[in-house]
C-alpha positions in Angstrom: 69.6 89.2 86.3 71.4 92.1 85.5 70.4 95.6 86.7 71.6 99.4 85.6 72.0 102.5 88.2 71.7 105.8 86.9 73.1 109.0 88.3 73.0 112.4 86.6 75.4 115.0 87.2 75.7 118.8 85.9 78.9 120.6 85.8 79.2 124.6 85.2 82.2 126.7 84.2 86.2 125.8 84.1 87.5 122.8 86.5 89.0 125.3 89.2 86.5 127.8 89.7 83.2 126.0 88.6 81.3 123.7 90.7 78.5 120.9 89.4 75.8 119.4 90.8 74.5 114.9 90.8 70.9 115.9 91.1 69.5 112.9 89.9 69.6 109.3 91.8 67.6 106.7 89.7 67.1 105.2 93.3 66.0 108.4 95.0 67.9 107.4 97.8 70.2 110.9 98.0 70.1 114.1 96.7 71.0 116.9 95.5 74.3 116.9 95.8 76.8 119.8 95.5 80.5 119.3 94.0 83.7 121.1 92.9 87.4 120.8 92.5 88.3 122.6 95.8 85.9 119.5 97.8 87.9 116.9 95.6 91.6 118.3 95.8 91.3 120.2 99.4 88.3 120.6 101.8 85.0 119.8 101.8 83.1 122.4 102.5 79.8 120.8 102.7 80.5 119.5 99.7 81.0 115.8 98.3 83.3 114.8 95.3 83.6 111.5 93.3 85.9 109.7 95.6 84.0 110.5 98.6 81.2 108.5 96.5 83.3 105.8 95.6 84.6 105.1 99.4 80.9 105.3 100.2 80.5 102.7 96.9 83.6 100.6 98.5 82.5 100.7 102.0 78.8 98.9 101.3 79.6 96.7 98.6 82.6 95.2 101.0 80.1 94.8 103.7 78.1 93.3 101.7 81.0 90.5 100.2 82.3 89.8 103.8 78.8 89.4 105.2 78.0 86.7 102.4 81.8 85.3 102.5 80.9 84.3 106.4 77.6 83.4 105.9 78.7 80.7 103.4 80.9 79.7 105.8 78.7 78.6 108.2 79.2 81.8 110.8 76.9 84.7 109.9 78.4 88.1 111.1 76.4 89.5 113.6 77.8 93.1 112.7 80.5 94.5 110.4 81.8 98.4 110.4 83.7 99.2 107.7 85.1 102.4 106.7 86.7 103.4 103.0 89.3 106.0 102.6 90.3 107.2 99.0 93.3 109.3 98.3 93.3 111.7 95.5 96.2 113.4 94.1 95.9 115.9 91.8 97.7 115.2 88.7 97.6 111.5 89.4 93.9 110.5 90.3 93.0 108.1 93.0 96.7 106.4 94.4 95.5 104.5 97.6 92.3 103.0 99.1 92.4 102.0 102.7 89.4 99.5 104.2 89.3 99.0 107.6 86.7 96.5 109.1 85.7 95.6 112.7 83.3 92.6 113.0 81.5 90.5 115.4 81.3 87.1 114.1 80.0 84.5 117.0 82.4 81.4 116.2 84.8 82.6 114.5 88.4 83.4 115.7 90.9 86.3 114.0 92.7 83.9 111.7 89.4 82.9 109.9 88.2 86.7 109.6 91.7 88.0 108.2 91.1 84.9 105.7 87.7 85.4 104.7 88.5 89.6 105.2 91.2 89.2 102.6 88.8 86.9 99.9 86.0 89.7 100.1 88.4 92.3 99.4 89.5 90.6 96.3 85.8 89.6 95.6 83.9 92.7 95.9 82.9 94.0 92.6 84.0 97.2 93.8 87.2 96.4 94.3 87.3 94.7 91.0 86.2 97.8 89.4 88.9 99.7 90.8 91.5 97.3 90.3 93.7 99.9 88.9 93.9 101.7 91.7 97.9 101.3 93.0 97.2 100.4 96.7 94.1 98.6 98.4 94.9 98.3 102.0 92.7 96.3 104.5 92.6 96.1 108.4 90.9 93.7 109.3 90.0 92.5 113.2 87.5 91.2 115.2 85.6 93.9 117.4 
C-alpha cells in the first residue's frame, strides 16, 4: 500500500536575508521548525535547513534497509548507529553524502556486514531518491 507524507513550509522575503518556517508535519512528530540561507550555506544557528532533513531522511531509512537486509539473512542486528552527512555548496547543491554505520550483529563477521552494508546503501529508497547526488560514501564496521 502506498502512503503520502506531507510537510508544509513558509518562506518570507529574498533568499539571503529572509528566513522560512516547515510548521506543519502531517505526522506531528516535529515542529516548528525555523530555516534560512545562512543555516544552509554557513552555521546553524539553532536553525535546520533541507539537507540537515535529508541526512536525518538518509540516516533512518538506511537503518531501516540494513536492519531488514540482515534480518533476511538469517542474523538480526542487535543495534545499528548510523550517521548521514550532506554537503552543500552554494552554487552547486548537495555534492557528497557520507554514511557511516557501526553495528552489532551476533553471527556475523565484517566481510558479511561490508556486503550486506553496501546492498542497503544501494537499496534504500533514500538513496535511490538521491541518486543524483555525485558522491555516496559508506563506512561500514562492526562495533
Amino acid at each position: 500500500m502506498a502512503t503520502d507524507r506531507t510537510v508544509s513550509a513558509t518562506w518570507n522575503g529574498s533568499l539571503l536575508e529572509g528566513s522560512g518556517t516547515i510548521h506543519s508535519v502531517g505526522s506531528g512528530a516535529f515542529g516548528p521548525l525555523p530555516v534560512s540561507w545562512a543555516s544552509r550555506a554557513e552555521e546553524p544557528n539553532g536553525k535546520t535547513s533541507p539537507e540537515e532533513l535529508i541526512a536525518a531522511a538518509h540516516a533512518a531509512c538506511y537503518s531501516m534497509a540494513l536492519s531488514n537486509g540482515l534480518a533476511k539473512a538469517g542474523t538480526p542486528p542487535e543495534q545499528l548507529d548510523t550517521s548521514a552527512t550532506v554537503t552543500f555548496q552554494p552554487g552547486e547543491g548537495i555534492v557528497r553524502i557520507a554514511l557511516a554505520v557501526r553495528g552489532v550483529v551476533p553471527g556475523l563477521d565484517a566481510a558479511g556486514f561490508a556486503e550486506q552494508a553496501e546492498a542497503a546503501k544501494i537499496g534504500c529508497p533514500v538513496s535511490k531518491a538521491l541518486a543524483g547526488v555525485p558522491q555516496i560514501t559508506l563506512d561500514a564496521a562492526l562495533a
